[in-house]
N, C-alpha and C positions, 0 to 999 in steps of 0.2 A: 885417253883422257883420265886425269886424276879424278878418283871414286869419292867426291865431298860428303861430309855426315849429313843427313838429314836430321833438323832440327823443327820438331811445331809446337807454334806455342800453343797452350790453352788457357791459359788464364781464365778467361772469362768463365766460358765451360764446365771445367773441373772446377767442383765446390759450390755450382749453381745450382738452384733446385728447378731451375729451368729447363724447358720441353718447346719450346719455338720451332722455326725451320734453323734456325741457327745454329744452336747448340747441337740437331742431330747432325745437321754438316759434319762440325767441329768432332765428333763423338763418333764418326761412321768413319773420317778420313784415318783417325786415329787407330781405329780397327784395324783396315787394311794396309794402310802402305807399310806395314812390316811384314806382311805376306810381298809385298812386290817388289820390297827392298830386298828382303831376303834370294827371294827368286833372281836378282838379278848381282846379286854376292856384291852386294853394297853396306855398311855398315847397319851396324842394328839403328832403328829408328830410334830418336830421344823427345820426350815428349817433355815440354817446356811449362812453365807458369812463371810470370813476372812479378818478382819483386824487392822492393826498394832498391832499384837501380841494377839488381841482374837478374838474372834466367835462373831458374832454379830445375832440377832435371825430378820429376816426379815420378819417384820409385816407390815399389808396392806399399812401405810405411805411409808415403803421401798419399799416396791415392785413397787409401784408405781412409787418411785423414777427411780428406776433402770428398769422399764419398758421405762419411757423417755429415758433415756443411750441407751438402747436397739437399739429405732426407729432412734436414731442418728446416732450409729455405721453402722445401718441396711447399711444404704444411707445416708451419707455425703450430697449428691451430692443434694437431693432434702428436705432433713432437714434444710440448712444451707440455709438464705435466699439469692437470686439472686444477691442483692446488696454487700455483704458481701464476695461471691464467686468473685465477677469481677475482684479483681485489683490481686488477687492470678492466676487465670485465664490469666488475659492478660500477668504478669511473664513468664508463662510455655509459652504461646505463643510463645513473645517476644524472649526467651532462645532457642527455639529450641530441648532444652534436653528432652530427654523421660522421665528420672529419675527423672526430675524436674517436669516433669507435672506427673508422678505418686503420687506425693507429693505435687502439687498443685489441682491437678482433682482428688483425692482418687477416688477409684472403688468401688463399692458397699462391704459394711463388712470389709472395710480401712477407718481411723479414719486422717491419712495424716496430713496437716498442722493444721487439728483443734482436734489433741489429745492431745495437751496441756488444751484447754480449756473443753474438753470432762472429765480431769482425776481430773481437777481442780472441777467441776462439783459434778465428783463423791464422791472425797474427800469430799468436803460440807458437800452431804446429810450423808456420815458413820458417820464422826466427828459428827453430831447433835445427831446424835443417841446412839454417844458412853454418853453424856451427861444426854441424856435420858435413859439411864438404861440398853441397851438391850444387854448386853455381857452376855455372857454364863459362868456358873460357873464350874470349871472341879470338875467333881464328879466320884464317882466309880459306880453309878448306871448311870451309859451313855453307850448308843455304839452308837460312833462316825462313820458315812458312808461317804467315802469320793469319792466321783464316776466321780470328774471331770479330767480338763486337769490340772494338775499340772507342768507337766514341766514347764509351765509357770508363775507359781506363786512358786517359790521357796523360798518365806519366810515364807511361811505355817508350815513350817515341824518344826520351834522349837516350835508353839504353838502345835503341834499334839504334841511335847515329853511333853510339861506340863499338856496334858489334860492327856496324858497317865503314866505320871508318879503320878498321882492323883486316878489311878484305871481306867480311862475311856478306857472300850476298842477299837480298834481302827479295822474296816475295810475299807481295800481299793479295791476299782474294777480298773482292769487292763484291757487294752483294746486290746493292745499287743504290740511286743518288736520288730518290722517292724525298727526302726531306729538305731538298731543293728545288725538285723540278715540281715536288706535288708541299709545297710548305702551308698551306690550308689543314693537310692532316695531322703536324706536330708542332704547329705554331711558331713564333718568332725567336722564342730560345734555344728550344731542338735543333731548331732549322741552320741557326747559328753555332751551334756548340757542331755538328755535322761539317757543319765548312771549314770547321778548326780541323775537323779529324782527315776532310779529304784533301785537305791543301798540306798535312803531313804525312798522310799516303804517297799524294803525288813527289814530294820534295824527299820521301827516306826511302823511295820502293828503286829497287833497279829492274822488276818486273812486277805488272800490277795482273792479274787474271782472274777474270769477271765471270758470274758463275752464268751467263746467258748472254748470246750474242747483243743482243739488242742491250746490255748494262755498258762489252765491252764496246760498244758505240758510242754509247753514253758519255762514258769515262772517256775517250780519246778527242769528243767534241769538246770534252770540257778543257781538257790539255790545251788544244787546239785553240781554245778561244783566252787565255790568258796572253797577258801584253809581254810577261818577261817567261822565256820560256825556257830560260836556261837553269840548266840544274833540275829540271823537272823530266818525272821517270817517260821514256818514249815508246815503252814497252810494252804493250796493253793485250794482249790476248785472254781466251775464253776456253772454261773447261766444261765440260755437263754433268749436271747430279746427278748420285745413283737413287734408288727408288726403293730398296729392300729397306725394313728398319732390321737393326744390329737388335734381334732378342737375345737377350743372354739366358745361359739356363737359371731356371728360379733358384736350384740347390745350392748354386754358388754365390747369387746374389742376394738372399733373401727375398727377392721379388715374389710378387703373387697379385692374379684377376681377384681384384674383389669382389667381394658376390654380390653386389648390386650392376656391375659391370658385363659381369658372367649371367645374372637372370634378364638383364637390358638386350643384350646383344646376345642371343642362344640360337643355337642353327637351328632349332626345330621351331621356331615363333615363325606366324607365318607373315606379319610386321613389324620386323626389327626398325629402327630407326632410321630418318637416311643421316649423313653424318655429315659436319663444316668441323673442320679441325683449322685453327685461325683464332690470332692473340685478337683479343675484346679492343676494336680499332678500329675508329671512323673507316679508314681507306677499304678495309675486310669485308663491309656491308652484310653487316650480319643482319641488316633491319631488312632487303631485299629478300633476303632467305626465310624471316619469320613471316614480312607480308604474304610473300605467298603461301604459306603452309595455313596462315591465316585465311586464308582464299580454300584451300583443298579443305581444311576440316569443316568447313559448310557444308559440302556434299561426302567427306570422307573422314569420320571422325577417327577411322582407327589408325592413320597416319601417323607417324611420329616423327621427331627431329630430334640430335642431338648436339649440342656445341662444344666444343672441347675447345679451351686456351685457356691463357692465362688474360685473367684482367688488367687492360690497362690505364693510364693515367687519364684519357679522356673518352671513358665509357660511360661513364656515372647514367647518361638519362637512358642509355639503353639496359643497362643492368636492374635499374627500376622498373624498365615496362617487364622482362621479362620475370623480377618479383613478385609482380601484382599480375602475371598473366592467367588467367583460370587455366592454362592449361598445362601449367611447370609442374612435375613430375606428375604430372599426367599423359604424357604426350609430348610435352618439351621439356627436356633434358640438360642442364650445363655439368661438365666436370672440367676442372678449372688444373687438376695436376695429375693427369695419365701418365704413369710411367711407359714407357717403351715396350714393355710386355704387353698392358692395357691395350694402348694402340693397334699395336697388330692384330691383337684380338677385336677390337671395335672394326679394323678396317676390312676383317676377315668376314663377318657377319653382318655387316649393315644390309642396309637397301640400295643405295649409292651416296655418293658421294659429289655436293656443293663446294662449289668456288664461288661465290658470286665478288670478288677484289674488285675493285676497281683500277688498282695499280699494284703490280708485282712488279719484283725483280729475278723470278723464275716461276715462284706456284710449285715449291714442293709436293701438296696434298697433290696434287695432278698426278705426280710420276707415281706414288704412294701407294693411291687407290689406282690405280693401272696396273701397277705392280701387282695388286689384291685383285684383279679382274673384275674389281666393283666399274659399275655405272658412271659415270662419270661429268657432274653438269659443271661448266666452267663458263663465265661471262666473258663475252666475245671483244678480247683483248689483243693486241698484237703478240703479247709474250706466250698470253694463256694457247694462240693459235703455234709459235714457235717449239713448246713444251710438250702441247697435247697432240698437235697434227689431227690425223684426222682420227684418231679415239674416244675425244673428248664429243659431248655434246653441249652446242656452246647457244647461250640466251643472252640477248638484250641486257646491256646495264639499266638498271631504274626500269626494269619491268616486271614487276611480281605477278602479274596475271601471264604474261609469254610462259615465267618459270614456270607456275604452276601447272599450266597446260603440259609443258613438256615433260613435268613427273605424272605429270596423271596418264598421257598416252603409255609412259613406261608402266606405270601400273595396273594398266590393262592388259600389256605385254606379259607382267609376270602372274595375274591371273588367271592368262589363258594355256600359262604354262608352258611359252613361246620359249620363257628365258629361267633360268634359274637365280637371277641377281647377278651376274657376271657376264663379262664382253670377251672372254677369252675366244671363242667361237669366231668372232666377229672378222669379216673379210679383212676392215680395216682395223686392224688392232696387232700394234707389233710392243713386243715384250720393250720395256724401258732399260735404262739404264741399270748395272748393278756397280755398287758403289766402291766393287773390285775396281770394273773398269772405270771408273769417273777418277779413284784414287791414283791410280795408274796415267790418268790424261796428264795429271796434276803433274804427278811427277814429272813427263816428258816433257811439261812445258818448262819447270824449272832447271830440271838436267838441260833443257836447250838452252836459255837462257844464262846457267852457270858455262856452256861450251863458246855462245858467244862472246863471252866477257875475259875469257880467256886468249881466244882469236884475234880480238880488238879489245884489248885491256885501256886502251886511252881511249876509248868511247863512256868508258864509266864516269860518270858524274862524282867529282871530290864532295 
C-alpha cells in the first residue's frame, strides 16, 4: 500500500491558552504519532493550523509564535503589563457593571478587551509564513486528521472540500453530539451553530472516529436518521484516550508549579484537596460536588476541594456562590489556568478525584486520575461506566448526601491507614490507556480507512 503523509490540523489548539479535555487530545495526539509514524517508516508527521483558505505547516518559528498566544490567552490578567491594565480597570470600576468588568478584567483563558490585539498578533505571525512558503499542497497521497474544536472555526470546511476534492482523504474525531441531544446546557444558538458544524463533518469526512463508543453510536444514529443520505460520510468508527498528561521538562518550556499549587497539593499534608478538573458548566455539576462538601464540613472541617477549569459563558450564578462562599481559600479552592505540569502535579497529590457530569462524551479526568491511581468518584453514567469499568466509584446524579457519604467512608479508609490515597493495589483496577497506544488506534483506523478507499475508489463520495 502506498505510505500517505500524515497530516493534523491544530488550529484551534496551537495558540490557545486553553487546558479542557480537548485541547489535551489535540496536544498528546500530537506528541506521539511521530513516534508511531516513525516506527512504522511512514513519512514525518505535519502538524497543520488553518488559515485564510489553506493549511499552513507549523515549524519550530510558529510554534513558537503561537506558544506566545498561548501564555497570553492563558492569563490576560498577568501577561498584560500593570500599567496598560489600569485605565481598563478603573472603567469596570468606575461603571459598576459586571459585564463591563468581565470585559475589562478577563478571567483567566478570556482574551476580553485585548483580543483585538491578541488576533492582530496572531494574524502577523500566519501572514509571514504564508510568505514563506509553508502551505500545504492538497494531494491524494494525504490523510488529513482533523481532531480539534471546530464549531468554532467554521471557515475551515471549504479548505477541507479542496483538499478533498484533490483526493486527500479526510478524518474527523468527534467528541460528541451533547449540544443536541442535551441543548438545555448551551441554549438555542450553540445548539444551532453545532448542527452547522456536524452536518459539515458528516457531508466533508470520508471517515468520522468517535472518541468513545457510545458517541460512535451517536454519530451513526444521527447518519441514519437523515432523509437524503447521499453524499454523507458512512464511516463511523471509535478510538480510546490515552490517560498520561504530556509533562514537558520545565527547562525547556519555562514551565513551573507555582507555589501556592506546590504548598495546596504537598505530599506530606495530611488533607490535600479532593480534586474536579472540568470547564465552569451547567452539564459538569460542579454545584453536586460543592453541596456535598457542604454536607462533610459539618462534621469535617479540615476537608478540602479544589476546581480547576476554565470559566464558562453560562456560570455566572455559580461563580458567585463560590465568591461569597465562607469557605474559598479556605478549604475551596478554584484555579481557572493549570498548565500541564500543574495538573499532574494536582493529580499526583490530591485525595481523589470527582466527576460528578451529568453528560460526557468520554470523561477524560476519569482515565487521568486512574492513570495517577487517585480515588476516583464518577456519577453513575452509561459513558462514565464504559470509561471507568470497574475502577471508578460511581454515585447518584442530584445526590450530594450519597456523594458525601461515599467520601466520608473513604476517609475513614485513609485514616485508618487502609489506603494511602491510591487504587493501584485494588483487585479491580487496570492501568488505562496511554496515549502511545490511543495515537496509534487513531492511526490504524485512518490507514484502514485510506486502504479501503483505495480498494473501492468509487465508493468515495464526490
Amino acid at each position: 500500500m502506498i505510505r500517505p503523509t500524515i497530516t493534523i490540523d491544530a488550529s484551534h489548539t496551537f495558540g490557545s491558552g486553553k487546558n479542557t479535555g480537548i485541547e489535551r487530545v489535540v496536544r498528546n495526539l500530537c506528541r506521539e504519532l511521530p513516534g508511531v509514524l516513525e516506527n512504522r517508516g511512514y513519512p514525518q508527521l505535519q502538524i497543520a493550523t488553518h488559515f485564510q483558505g489553506r493549511f499552513l505547516q507549523i515549524d519550530p518559528g510558529l510554534e513558537k509564535s503561537l506558544q506566545f498566544l498561548a501564555r497570553w490567552e492563558r492569563n490576560a490578567g498577568e501577561f498584560v503589563p500593570g500599567w496598560v491594565q489600569a485605565f481598563p480597570k478603573w472603567i469596570a470600576g468606575a461603571s459598576g457593571s459586571a459585564k463591563l468588568r468581565k470585559w475589562m478584567e478577563p478571567r483567566p483563558s478570556h482574551l476580553g478587551i485585548y483580543k483585538l490585539p491578541h488576533h492582530m498578533a496572531r494574524w502577523s505571525s500566519l501572514t509571514r509564513k504564508v510568505f514563506e512558503g509553508n502551505s500545504l499542497e492538497s494531494t491524494a497521497d494525504r490523510v488529513l486528521i482533523l481532531p480539534d474544536a471546530y464549531w468554532t472555526r467554521r471557515d475551515i470546511w471549504k479548505t477541507v472540500q479542496a483538499h478533498r476534492k484533490a483526493g486527500t482523504l479526510i478524518a474527523t474525531v468527534v467528541y460528541d453530539l451533547i449540544p443536541l441531544t442535551h441543548p438545555e446546557y448551551v441554549g438555542k444558538k450553540r445548539s444551532e451553530k453545532f448542527q452547522g458544524y456536524l452536518d459539515e463533518v458528516v457531508r466533508n469526512s470520508d471517515t468520522i472516529i468517535a472518541i468513545s463508543k457510545t458517541v460512535r453510536d451517536d454519530v451513526q444514529r444521527y447518519i441514519d436518521a437523515q432523509a437524503n443520505r447521499t453524499g454523507l460520510c458512512q464511516d463511523v468508527r471509535a478510538f480510546v484516550l490515552g490517560a498520561e498528561l504530556g509533562v514537558p521538562a520545565s527547562d525547556t518550556t519555562g514551565q513551573s508549579i507555582r507555589s501556592v499549587v506546590k504548598t495546596l497539593f504537598n505530599a506530606s499534608s495530611a488533607n490535600p484537596p479532593y480534586l474536579m478538573v472540568a470547564s465552569f458548566d451547567p452539564r459538569k455539576n460542579h454545584a453536586q460536588a460543592l453541596d456535598a462538601f457542604d454536607l462533610l464540613w459539618k462534621s469535617h472541617p479540615e476537608l478540602q476541594i479544589c476546581f480547576v477549569g476554565r470559566s464558562g459563558s453560562s456560570c455566572d450564578g455559580f461563580m458567585r456562590r463560590i465568591e461569597q462562599h465562607p469557605k474559598l481559600n479556605r478549604g475551596l479552592w478554584v484555579f481557572h489556568d493549570l498548565t500541564d505540569l500543574e495538573l499532574h502535579h494536582v493529580y499526583e497529590h490530591c485525595s481523589g478525584v470527582l466527576l460528578p457530569s451529568i453528560v460526557e462524551g468520554f470523561g477524560l479526568p476519569i482515565v487521568e486520575s486512574l492513570w495517577h491511581g487517585r480515588k476516583t468518584f464518577a456519577s453513575d453514567t452509561p459513558i462514565h461506566r464504559e470509561v471507568g469499568g470497574r475502577s471508578c466509584e460511581y454515585f447518584p446524579l442530584h445526590d450530594p448526601l450519597g456523594l458525601s457519604k461515599q467520601i466520608e467512608a473513604w476517609e475513614l479508609l485513609r485514616a485508618a491507614g487502609s489506603t494511602q490515597g491510591c487504587i493501584k493495589g485494588s483487585v479491580d483496577w487496570s492501568k488505562p490507556t496511554t496515549w502511545r497506544q490511543s495515537a496509534t488506534q487513531l492511526l490504524d483506523a485512518v490507514l484502514d480507512a485510506y486502504a479501503q478507499r483505495l480498494s473501492v475508489p468509487q465508493k468515495r463520495a464526490a
